[in-house]
N, C-alpha and C positions, 0 to 999 in steps of 0.2 A: 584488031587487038582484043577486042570483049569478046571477038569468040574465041578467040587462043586461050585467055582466063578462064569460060568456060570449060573447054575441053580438058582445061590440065585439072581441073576441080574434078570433074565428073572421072579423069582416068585416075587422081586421088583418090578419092571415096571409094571406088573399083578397089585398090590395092587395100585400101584400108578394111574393106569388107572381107578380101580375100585372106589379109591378114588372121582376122579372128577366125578365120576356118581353120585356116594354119593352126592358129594356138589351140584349137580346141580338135584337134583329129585324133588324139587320143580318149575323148569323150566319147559324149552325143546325145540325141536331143530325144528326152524320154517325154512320153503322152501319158498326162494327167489321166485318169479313169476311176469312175465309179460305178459301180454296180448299178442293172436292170433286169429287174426281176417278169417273166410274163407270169401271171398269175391265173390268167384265164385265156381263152379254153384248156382243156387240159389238156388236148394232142396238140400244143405248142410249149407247154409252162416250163418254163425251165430261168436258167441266169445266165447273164450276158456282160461281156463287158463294154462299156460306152465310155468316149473320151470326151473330158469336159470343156465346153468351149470357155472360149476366154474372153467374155463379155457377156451381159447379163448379173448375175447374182445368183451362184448354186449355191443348195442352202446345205451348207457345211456339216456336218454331224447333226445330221436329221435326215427324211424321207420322204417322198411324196407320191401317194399312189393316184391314178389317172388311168382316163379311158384312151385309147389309141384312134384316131381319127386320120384318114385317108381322104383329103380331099376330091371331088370328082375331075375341078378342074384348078388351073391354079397348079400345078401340081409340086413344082419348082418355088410354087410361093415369092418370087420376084418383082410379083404384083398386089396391088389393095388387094383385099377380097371383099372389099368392101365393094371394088365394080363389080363383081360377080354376085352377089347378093348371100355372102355365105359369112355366118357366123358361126366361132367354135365356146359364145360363152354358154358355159354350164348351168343346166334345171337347178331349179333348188331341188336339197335334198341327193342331188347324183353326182358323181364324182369329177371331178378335175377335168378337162379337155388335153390329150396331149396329142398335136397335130405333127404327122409325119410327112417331111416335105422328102423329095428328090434333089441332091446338092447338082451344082449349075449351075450357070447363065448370068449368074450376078452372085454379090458377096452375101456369105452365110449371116455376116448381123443383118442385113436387109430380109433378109429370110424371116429369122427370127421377129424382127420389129414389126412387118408386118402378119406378123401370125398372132403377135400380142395386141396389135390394136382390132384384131378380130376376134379377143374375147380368150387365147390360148392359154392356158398354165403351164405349160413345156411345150419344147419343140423338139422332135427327134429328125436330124436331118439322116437320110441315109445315103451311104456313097454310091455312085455311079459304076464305080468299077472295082474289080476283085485284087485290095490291099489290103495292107497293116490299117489299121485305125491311125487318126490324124489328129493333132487337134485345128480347131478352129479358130483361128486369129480372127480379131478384128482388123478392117483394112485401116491405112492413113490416114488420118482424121484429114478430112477437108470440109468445106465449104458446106457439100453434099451429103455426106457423111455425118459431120457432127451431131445435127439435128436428131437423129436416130442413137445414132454409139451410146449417148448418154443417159436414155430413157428407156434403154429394154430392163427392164426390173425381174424377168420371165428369166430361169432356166435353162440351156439347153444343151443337149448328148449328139454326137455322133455317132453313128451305126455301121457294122458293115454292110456291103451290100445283099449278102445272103441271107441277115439276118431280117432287112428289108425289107425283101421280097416274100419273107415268110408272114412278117405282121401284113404287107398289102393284102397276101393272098387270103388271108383271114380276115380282114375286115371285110372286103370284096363276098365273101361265102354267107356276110350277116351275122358272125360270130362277134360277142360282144369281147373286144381285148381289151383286158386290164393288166395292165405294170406297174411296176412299184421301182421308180427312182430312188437309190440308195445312197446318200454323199457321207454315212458315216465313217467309214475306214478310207475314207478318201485321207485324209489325216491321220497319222498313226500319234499312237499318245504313250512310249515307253516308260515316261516315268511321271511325275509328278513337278514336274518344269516343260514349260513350252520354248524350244529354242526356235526364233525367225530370226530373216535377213532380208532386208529391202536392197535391190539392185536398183541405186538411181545416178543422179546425174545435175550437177549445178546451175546447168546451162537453164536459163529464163527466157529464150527466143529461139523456141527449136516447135512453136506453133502448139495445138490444141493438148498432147499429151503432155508437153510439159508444163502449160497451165492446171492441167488435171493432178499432173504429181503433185508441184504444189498446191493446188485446192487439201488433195488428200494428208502431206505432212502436215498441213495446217489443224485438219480436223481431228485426225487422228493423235496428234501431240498428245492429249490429256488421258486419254484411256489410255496410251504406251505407257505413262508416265507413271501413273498406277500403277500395272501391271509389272514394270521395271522395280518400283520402290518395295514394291511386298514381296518382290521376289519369288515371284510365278511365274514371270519370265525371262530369256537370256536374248538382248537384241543385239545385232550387229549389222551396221553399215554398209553396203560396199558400192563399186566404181565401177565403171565397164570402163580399159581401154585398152585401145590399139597398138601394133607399132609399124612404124613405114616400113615398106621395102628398103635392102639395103641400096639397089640402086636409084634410090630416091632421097636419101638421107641428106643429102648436102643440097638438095631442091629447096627453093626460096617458098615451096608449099611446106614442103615436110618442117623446113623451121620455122614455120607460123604456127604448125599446126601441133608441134610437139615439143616433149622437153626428156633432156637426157640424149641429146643427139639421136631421136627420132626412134627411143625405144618405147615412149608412152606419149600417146597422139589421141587427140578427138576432132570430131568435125566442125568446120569452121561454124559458128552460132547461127551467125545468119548465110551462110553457105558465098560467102562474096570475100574474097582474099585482100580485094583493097581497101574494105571499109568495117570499120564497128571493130569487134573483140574477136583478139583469135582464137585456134581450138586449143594454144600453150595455154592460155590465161583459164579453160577452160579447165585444163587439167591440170592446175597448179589449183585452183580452188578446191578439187574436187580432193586433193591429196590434200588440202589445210583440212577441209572436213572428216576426211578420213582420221589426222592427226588430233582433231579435235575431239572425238573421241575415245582414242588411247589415250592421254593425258586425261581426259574426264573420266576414265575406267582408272585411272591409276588414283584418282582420286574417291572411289566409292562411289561414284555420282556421273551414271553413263547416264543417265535421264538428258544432261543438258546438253547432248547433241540435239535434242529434240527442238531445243531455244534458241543454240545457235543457227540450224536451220532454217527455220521461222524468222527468225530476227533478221537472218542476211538476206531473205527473202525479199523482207518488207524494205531492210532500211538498204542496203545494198544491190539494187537493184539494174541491169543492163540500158535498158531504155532511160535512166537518167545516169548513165554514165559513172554511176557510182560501182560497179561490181571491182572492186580492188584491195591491195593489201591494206593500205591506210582505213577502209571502210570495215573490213572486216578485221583489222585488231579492236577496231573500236567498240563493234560487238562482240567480239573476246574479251576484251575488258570489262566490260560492264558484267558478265559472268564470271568473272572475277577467274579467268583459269589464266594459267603461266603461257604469257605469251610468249616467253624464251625457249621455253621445253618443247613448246607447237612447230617454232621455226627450225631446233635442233631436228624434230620427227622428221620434217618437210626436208633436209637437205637442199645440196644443191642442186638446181634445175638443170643448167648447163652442163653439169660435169659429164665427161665419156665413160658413166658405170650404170651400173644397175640400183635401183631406187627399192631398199628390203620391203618398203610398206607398200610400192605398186608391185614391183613385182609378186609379192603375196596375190593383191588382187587379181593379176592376170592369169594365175595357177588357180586362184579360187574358181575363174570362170568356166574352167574346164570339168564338168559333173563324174562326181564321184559316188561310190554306192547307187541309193533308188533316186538321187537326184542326175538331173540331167545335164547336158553344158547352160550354161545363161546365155541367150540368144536375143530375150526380148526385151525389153528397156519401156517404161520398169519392171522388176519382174522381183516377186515377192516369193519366198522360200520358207514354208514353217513346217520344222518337225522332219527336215530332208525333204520335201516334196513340194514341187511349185507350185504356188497357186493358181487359179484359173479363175478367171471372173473380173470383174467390174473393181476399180482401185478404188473403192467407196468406203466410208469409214466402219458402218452399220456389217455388208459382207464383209471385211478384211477379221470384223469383230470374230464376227462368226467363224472364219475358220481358223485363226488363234486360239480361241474359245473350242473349239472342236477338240483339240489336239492333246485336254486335259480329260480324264477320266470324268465318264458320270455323276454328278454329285461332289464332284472334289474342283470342280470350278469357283472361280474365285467371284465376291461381289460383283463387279464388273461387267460380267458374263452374264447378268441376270438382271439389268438395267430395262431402261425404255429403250434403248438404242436398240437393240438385237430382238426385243420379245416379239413374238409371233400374233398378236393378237389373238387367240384361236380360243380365246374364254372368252370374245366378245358375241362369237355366233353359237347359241345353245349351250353356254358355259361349258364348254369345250366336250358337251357330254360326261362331265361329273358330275359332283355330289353336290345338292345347293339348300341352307336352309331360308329361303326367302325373311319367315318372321324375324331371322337374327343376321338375315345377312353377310352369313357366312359362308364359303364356298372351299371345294375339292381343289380346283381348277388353278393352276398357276402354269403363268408363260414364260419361256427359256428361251435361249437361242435356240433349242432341240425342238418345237414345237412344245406343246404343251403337256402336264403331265399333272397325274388326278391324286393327291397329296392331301390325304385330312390334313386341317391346318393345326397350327399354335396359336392361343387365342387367348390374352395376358397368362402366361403361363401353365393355361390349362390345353394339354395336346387331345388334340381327337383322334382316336383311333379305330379302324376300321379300311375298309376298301379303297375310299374313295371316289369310288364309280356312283356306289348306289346306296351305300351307310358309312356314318362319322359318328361316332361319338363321343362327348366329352369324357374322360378318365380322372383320375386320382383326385386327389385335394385340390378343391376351389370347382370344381365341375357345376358345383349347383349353379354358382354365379353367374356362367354363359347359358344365359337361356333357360335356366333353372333345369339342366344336367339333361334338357332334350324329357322331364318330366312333366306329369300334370301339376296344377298351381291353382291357388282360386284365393280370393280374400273376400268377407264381408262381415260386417258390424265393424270392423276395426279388430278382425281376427283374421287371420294367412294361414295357410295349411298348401302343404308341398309332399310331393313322391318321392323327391329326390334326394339324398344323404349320402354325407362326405363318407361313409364308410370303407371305400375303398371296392367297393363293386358297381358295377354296371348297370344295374338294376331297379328299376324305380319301383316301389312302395309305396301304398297308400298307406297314409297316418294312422292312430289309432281313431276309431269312429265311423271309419270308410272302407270299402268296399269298388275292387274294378281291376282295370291294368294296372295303374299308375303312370300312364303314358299317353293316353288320350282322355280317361276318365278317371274318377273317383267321386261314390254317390256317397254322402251321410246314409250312415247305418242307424234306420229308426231302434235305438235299444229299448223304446216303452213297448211299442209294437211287439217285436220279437222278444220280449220278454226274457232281456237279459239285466235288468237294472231293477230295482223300486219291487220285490215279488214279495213283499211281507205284508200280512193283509192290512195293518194299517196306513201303508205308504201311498202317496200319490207320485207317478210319472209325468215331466212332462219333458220332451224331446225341442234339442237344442240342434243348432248347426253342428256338425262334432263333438258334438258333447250331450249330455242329458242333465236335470233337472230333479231331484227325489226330495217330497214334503213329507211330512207326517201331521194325520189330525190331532185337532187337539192341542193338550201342552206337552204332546210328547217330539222329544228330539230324534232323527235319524244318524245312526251309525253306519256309515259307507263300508267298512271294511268287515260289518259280519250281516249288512245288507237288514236289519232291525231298527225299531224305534224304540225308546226308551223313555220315563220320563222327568219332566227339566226337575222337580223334585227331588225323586231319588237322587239323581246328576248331582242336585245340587248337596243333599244331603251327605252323601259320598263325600266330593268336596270339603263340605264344613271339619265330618269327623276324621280328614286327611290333616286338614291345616291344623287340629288342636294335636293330634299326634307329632308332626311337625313341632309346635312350641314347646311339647315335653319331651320330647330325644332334645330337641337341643339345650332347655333348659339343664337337664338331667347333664350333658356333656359340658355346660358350661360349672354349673355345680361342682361333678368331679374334678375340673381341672382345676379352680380354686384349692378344693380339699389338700389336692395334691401340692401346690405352692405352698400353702401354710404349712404342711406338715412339715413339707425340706426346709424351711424356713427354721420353724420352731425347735428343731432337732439339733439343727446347726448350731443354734443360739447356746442350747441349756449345754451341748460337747464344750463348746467353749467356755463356761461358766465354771463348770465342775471342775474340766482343768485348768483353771484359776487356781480354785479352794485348793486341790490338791499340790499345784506347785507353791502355796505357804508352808505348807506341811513338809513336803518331803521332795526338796530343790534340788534339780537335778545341774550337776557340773557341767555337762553339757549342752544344757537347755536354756536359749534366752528366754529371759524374764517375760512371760508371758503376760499381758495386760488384764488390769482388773476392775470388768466392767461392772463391778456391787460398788467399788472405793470411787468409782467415776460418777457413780450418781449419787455417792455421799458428798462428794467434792462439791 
């Protein structure tokens, strides 16, 4: 009886694999590729294209040049090379190792992993026989596997075979080859938004990969969520699934296994028909999540797929029997989205029709333009082109981050998580001024790049390679503007001035560059100060010093001495001219008041007298100041 259950599972999974051929024969399955440049010798140098395998870490919109290495033995790389006594880590000071294996006899991650525990920084596998380029999958994680899958951190390209034999044949002759690994346009960047799409899958007991998807939604949440909210990027969800044959549709597998009368089906969890959760339950989740995020795009706020994933990870989980509707409205809820709107999206499971939001998925899986059908699970999509590589949060960064223009990358992008460390060995070969501790050298996900800095608002400008200098207003501040400086007695003297040039000056008094030196200029010596015969010189730090004998005084500005006498007497017959202008001005000004005074007085007196005399009809009685002081 258990092998009849066996067999009918195994000729299930068969029809269900054959199914997604079916739906996807109007596709097809496109090989990732980046550029390989030979750069040396020159009766080889040319470009190549190589397909990227799909585990490790390629380093996304960046480069990496490396010497070509041919093992002698080993050749397959299948084996340590550690038994064989051969290392490919690299001299200081000489370039990268990139070891060229023969594909074979075992799985290419094994290739690779041990080519990196022997020192490698890329691996180029080259094919055995004359085809298209491939990519390189990693095999089924198991037991034997795992151990490795997880810790190749190394690069690595597939080769044709022809082109193989040309690098062999050139290392073989003692020609030194050098290539240059290009994963820039591996990602195309049209505009100024990055659109991805994660192909995953709900299921929590489908073994090592989909512990790792979940590890990755887990890590990755926070950087999406950024990236989502500033709207730098467009993400979107999707599902892989299947549908039964139709003479399978009324089979007590196909209705475990599917919903919609056996138009959208997944594999049983734990691959055993009479125990645990089916592949229905499996694919009704996977359409709540899918719904969960239309409704959370209807609401401005697609971020919180990312929560509810996570959430029904943690609280929802298969192995405590919690993966269900009750479990999951509950983490609906606390997110506060419409759980009515969610089950309206979801429809009904049973009904004999087409489901618009899976079926969308199953058209989705089929590769349109440069992207190809969706084959792998999970399988990451950004910018139209698949990803390759390791589901890791730091890589996935990195080739998100790729797919924005130079320089128009978002904070993000420019975190700990992705930098290259490559200012930590010889500051990346920039610009460094040790005394001030400031450097060219800054790390990206692009590898590193030599950028005078910003430094409290003062920009240096220059190369970056090999000069920086501080510019505009506030420059003296940093490092006193890259000039000479010196203080003593409680005096400072500087080269450097805000004037808006480049240029450092020595002060008045000095004499030099202004950049490494500035001597006091002796002015007694050179006989520019104190030249009148009575003067004595004597020479200060920046400055001088001029006496005069005697009681004569020194005048600086006609370079004479004069004496305090005369000075003084001078003085005296200043201050008595002084009291007589103002005396004299104060006098006049009196005169002047009394006169207007007095003038006023005797006009009004007179024409008193005369209006007794000869009274005019029109004229009030004018007051009469003679009878006022008779009175």
């Amino acid at each position: 009886m258990e092998l009849r259950r066996s067999s009918a599972l195994r000729v299930l999974l068969g029809f269900l694999v054959l199914s997604l051929i079916a739906s996807s024969s109007l596709g097809r399955f496109v090989v990732e590729k980046n550029s390989l440049m030979v750069t040396s010798p020159d009766k080889i140098k040319g470009k190549h294209d190589s397909a990227i395998g799909n585990f490790g870490i390629p380093q996304y919109g960046g480069s990496m040049a490396g010497t070509v290495v041919y093992p002698k033995e080993n050749q397959k790389g299948c084996k340590s090379f550690d038994g064989f006594g051969i290392s490919f880590q690299a001299k200081s000071g000489s370039l990268p190792t990139f070891v060229l294996v023969d594909r074979g006899d075992c799985f290419f991650a094994l290739k690779v992993w041990n080519a990196q525990n022997a020192g490698a920084s890329a691996v180029l596998v080259a094919d055995d026989i004359d085809e298209a380029l491939i990519t390189m999958d990693s095999p089924e994680a198991d037991g034997s596997s795992v151990k490795y899958i997880e810790n190749i951190t190394i690069p690595s390209a597939f080769i044709e075979k022809g082109f193989g034999e040309t690098l062999k044949k050139a290392v073989a002759s003692g020609e030194m080859v050098n290539v240059n690994l290009d994963w820039r346009e591996a990602v195309p960047h049209p505009d100024d938004r990055v659109e991805y799409e994660l192909w995953t899958n709900s299921n929590d007991e489908c073994g090592v990969k989909c512990d790792m998807l979940m590890e990755f939604v887990k890590d990755f949440k926070g950087a999406a969520q950024i990236l989502e909210k500033g709207g730098y990027t467009q993400f979107t969800p999707h599902y892989i699934t299947w549908y039964c044959p139709q003479a399978f549709t009324l089979s007590r597998q196909c209705k475990s296994q599917c919903i919609n009368h056996g138009r959208y089906c997944a594999p049983d969890p734990e691959q055993d028909f009479s125990s645990g959760y089916d592949g229905k339950d499996v694919v009704q989740e996977n359409l709540r999540q899918l719904c969960v995020f239309r409704v959370a795009n209807e609401t401005k706020k697609p971020w919180l797929w990312w929560d509810y994933v996570t959430d029904f990870q943690i609280r929802c989980p298969m192995k405590d029997k919690k993966y269900n509707k009750e479990c999951a409205d509950g983490v609906i809820k606390s997110l506060g989205l419409d759980i009515k709107k969610i089950d309206d999206c979801m429809g009904d499971p049973h009904a004999d029709s087409e489901n618009p939001v899976l079926k969308e998925e199953q058209d989705a899986q089929v590769g349109k333009g440069s992207r190809g059908d969706v084959t792998i699970l999970p399988t990451l999509v950004v910018n139209n082109r698949q990803y390759r590589g390791k589901l890791e949060k730091s890589a996935v960064l990195k080739a998100i981050c790729s797919g924005f223009e130079e320089t128009t990358e978002p904070a993000v992008c420019l975190s700990d998580d992705v930098e290259t460390n490559e200012c930590l060995d010889n500051n990346g070969g920039c610009w460094l001024d040790k005394a001030a501790n400031l450097t060219a050298c800054k790390d990206t996900f692009r590898g590193r790049v030599c950028e005078c800095p910003l430094v409290d608002g003062v920009q240096f400008k220059g190369d970056g390679y090999t000069k920086c200098e501080a510019s505009g207003p506030g420059r003296c501040k940093i490092n006193n503007g890259g000039c000479w400086h010196d203080s003593r007695d409680g005096h400072s003297f500087s080269a450097c001035s805000d004037n808006g040039k480049l240029e450092c000056q020595c002060p008045t008094g000095f004499k030099g560059d202004g950049v490494k030196s500035c001597e006091d200029i002796d002015e007694c010596k050179e006989k520019k100060a104190c030249q009148c015969p009575e003067c004595s010189c004597k020479n200060t730090w920046g400055s001088y010093e001029c006496t005069c004998s005697g009681d004569l005084l020194y005048i600086m500005e006609h370079d004479t001495c004069i004496t305090k006498r005369a000075n003084e007497t001078k003085s005296a017959w200043a201050a008595v001219w002084v009291i007589l202008i103002g005396l004299a001005m104060a006098g006049g000004g009196a005169y002047l008041v009394y006169k207007y005074r007095l003038r006023q007085y005797m006009d009004s007196e007179i024409r008193a007298i005369m209006a007794q005399y000869m009274p005019l009809d029109s004229q009030a009685e004018i007051p009469n100041h003679v009878n006022d002081e008779q009175a």
